[in-house]
KOLTOR-605881 format. One record per residue (C-alpha): x, y, z; residue in three letters. Coordinates in steps of 0.001 Angstrom, whole numbers, padded with zeros to 6 digits, always signed. Layout:
% residues N
XYZAla/...
//
This chain:
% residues 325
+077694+087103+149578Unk/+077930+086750+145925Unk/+080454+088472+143688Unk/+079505+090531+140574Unk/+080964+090021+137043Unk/+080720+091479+133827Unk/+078549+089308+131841Unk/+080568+090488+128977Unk/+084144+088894+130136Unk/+085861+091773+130167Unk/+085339+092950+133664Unk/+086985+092390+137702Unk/+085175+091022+140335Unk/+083606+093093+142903Unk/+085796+092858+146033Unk/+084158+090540+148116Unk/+082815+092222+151524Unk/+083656+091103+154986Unk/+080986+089142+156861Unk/+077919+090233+158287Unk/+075058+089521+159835Unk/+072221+088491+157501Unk/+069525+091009+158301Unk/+071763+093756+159672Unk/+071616+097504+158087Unk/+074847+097253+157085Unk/+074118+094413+154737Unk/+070710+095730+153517Unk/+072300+098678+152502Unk/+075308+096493+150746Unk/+072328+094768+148909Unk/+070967+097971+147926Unk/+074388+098972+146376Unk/+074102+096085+144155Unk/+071265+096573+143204Unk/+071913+100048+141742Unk/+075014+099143+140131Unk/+073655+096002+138564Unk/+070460+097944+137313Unk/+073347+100645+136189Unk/+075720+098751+134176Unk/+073843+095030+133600Unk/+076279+093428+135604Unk/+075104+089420+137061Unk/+075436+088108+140225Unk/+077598+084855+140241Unk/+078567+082298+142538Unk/+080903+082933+145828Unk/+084524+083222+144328Unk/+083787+083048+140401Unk/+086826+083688+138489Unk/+085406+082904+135117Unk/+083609+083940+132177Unk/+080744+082420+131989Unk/+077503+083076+133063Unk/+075451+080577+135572Unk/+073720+078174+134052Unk/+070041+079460+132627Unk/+071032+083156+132699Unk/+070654+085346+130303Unk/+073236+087004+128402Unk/+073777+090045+127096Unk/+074830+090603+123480Unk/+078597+091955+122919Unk/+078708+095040+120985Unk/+081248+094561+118197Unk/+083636+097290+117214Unk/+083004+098577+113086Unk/+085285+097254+110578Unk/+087152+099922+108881Unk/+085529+101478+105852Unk/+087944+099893+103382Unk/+087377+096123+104994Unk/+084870+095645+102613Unk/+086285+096900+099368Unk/+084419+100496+099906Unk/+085895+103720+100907Unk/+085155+107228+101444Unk/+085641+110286+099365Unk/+088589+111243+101164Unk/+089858+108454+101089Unk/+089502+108040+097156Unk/+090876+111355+096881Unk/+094149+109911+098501Unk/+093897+106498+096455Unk/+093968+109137+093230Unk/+097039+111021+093713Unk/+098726+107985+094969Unk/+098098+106387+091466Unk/+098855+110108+089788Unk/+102513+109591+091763Unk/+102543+105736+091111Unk/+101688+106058+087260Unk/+104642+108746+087000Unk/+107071+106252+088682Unk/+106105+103094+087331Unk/+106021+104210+083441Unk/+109090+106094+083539Unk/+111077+102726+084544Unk/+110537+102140+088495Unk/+107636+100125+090264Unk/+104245+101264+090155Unk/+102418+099040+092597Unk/+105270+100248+095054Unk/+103105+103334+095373Unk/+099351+102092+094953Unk/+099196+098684+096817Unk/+100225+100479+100223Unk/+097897+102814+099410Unk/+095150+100849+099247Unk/+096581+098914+102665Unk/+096635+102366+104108Unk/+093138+103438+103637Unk/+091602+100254+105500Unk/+091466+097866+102304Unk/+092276+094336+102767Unk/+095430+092900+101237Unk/+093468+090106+098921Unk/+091148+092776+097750Unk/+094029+095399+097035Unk/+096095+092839+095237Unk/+092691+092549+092552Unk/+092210+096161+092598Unk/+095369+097382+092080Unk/+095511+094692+089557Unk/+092312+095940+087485Unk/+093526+099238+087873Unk/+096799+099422+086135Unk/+095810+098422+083253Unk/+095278+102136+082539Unk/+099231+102426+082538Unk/+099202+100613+079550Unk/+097377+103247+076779Unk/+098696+106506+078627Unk/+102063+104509+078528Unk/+101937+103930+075257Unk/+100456+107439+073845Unk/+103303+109340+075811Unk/+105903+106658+074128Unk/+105582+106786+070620Unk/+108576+108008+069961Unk/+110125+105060+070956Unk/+107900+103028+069784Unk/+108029+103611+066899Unk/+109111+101167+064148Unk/+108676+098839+067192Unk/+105370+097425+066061Unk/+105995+094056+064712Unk/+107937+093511+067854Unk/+105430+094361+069862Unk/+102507+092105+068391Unk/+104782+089229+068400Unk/+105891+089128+072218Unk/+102327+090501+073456Unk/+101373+086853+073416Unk/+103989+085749+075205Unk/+102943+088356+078110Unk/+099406+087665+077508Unk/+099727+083821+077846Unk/+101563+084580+080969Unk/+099193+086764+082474Unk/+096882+084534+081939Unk/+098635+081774+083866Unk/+099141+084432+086886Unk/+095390+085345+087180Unk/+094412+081138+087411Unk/+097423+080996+089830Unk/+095955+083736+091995Unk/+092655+082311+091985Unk/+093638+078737+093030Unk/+096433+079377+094870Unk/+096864+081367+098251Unk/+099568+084394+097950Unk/+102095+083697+099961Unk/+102914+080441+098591Unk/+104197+082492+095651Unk/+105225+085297+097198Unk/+108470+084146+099179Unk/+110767+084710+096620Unk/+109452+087918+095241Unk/+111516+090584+097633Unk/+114934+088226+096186Unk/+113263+088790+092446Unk/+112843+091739+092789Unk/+116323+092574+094384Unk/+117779+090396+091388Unk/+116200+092566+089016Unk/+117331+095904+090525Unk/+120924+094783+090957Unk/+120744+094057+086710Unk/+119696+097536+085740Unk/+122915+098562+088122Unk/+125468+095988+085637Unk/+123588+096045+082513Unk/+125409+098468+080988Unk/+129002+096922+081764Unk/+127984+093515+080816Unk/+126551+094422+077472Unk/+130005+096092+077009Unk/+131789+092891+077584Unk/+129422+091181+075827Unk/+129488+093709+072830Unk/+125737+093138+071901Unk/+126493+089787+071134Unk/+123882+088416+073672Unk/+121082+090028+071949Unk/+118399+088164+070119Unk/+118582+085465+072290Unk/+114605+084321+071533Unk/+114649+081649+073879Unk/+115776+084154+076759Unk/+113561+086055+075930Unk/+110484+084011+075748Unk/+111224+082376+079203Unk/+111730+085601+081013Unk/+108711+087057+079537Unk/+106658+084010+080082Unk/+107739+083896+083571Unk/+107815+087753+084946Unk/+104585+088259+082726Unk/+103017+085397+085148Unk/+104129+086589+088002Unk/+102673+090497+086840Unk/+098837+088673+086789Unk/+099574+086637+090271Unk/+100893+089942+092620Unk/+103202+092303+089595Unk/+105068+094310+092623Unk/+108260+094776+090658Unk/+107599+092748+087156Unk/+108571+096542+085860Unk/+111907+096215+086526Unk/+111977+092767+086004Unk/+110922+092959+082656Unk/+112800+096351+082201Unk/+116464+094379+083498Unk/+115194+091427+080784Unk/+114347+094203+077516Unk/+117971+095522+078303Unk/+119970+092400+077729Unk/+117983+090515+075518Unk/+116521+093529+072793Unk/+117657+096976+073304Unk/+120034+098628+075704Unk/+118680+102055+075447Unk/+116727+102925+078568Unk/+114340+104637+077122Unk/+113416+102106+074212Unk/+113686+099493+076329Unk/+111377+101231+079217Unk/+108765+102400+076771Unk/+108473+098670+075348Unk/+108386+097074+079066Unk/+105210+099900+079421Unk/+103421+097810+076409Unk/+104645+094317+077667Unk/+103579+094436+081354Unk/+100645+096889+080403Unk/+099266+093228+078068Unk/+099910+091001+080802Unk/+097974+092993+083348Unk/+095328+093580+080854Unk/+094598+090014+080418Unk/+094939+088964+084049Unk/+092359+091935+085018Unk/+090260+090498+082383Unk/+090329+087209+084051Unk/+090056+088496+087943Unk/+086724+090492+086595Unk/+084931+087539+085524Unk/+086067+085570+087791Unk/+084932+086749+091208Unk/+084094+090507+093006Unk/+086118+093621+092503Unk/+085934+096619+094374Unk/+084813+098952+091668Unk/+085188+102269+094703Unk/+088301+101312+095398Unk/+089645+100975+091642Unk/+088210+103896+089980Unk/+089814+106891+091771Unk/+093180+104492+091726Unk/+092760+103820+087612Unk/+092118+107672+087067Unk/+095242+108327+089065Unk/+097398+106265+086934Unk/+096512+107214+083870Unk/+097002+110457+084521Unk/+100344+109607+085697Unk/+101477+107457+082899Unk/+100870+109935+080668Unk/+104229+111969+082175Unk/+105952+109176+083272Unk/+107519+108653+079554Unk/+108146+112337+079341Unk/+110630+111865+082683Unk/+112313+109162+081163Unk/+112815+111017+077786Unk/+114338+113925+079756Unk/+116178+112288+082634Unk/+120003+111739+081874Unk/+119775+107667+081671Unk/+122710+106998+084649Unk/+120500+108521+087315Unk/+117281+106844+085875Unk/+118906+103909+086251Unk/+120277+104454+089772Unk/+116982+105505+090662Unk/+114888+103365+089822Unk/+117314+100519+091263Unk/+117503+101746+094258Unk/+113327+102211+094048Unk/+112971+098575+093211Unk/+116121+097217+095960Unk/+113641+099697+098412Unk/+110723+097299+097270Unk/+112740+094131+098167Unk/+113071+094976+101556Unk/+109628+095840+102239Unk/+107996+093028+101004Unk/+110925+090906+102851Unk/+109895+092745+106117Unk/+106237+092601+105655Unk/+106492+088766+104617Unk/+103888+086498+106575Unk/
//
């Protein structure tokens, strides 16, 4: 007698039944049986001891029902779930502008609510470039005096930028991304000795232009190609090269990385989709964060801003070193 199987693949063969004699009850009721249950849940009759797959040869198939993507696989989510994206970038906004790491906040955020990584990279990209005015507005304190300075080494950042947007277009992430989690570790360790090397150094190493320019040119690239941690990379830079007041040198790293994000945005918009749901409720939330953010680092005694936001980015590192493809 033949066996049944699941035309979909998924299913066990129907025990196969003892001999009988071919017109007995017994096997016209067996028949029956099959009948039902094949009429019941469109199983196919297949040949005496199939183990397989596939159906016989001219039968017909039914279609397998696929299971839904998640609502974030492509690039759209719910209200709820842009109500969560929002006061993730309210939280990130505060942390990132007032000297830790922004997308340490908003990029799992965006992985959490069903959005693939590719399109949460571009969208968390696009959307912190509100940091950069609230930033800047709740910084002018420090800013101030600072404009020259800022004009001049905006174009280094932007020209980097720039070069991290083309990289991300033409190049796949992880190629990139290996050495990030040991940048980013680099970078938190330096906040931690800044301030005893600048003592032993007695200012001396400031003004270095050429320091300068490569670090920006670099960290500001790597901001436009992924940016998890370019805050305190360019932070740890700002305090050995121009200014070893935190808060100075935090509200001018708001400016610097806010110019090289703004350009690579600029860049990932024209160059291909973005997933305008997804980086609306996420740019509100920032900018409403980086408007405090400056305030905390005004008020925040400068030794446990500094531990904090080391520890934040050294935190960072080992994430994206477990989480590496």
């Amino acid at each position: 007698m033949p066996c049944l199987h699941d035309c979909a693949g998924g299913g066990q063969a129907l025990a196969r039944p003892e001999p009988v004699r071919l017109g007995s009850q017994p096997a016209l009721e067996r028949l029956s049986s099959a009948i039902v249950v094949y009429d019941k849940i469109r199983y196919r009759y297949r040949s005496p001891g199939c183990t397989g797959t596939r159906p016989r040869a001219g039968a017909r198939t039914q279609p397998r029902l696929r299971r839904p993507a998640p609502a974030g696989a492509a690039g759209v989510i719910g209200a709820a779930d842009a109500v969560l994206v929002a006061g993730a970038g309210v939280l990130a906004g505060i942390v990132g502008t007032a000297g830790g790491i922004t997308s340490l906040i908003s990029y799992p955020a965006l992985l959490a609510v069903g959005v693939p990584a590719l399109t949460a990279n571009v969208a968390n990209i696009v959307a912190l470039v509100t940091c950069g005015p609230g930033a800047a507005l709740a910084s002018r304190p420090e800013l101030a005096g600072g404009a020259g300075w800022v004009r001049r080494w905006s174009l280094a950042a932007a020209a980097g930028g720039m070069a991290g947007a083309v990289l991300l277009l033409l190049t796949p992430a992880g190629s990139f991304s290996r050495i990030v989690p040991y940048l980013v570790a680099l970078g938190s360790v330096a906040l931690l000795v800044q301030p005893w090397v600048s003592a032993l150094r007695d200012g001396h190493g400031r003004g270095n232009t050429a320091t300068l320019l490569a670090g920006l040119l670099v960290i500001s690239a790597y901001s436009g190609y992924f940016g998890a941690g370019s805050g305190v990379l360019t932070l740890a830079l700002l305090l050995f090269t121009v200014d070893s007041q935190l808060a100075r040198a935090n509200a001018l790293k708001n400016v610097i990385v806010g110019v090289a994000t703004a350009i690579s945005a600029l860049i990932l918009i024209l160059a291909g989709p973005v997933a305008w749901t997804v980086v609306l409720p996420l740019a509100a939330g920032l900018f409403a964060g980086s408007l405090i953010g400056p305030k905390v680092a005004r008020r925040v005694p400068a030794a446990i801003l500094r531990w904090l936001v080391a520890l934040v980015g050294l935190g960072l590192a080992a994430w994206l070193w477990a989480n590496q493809a």
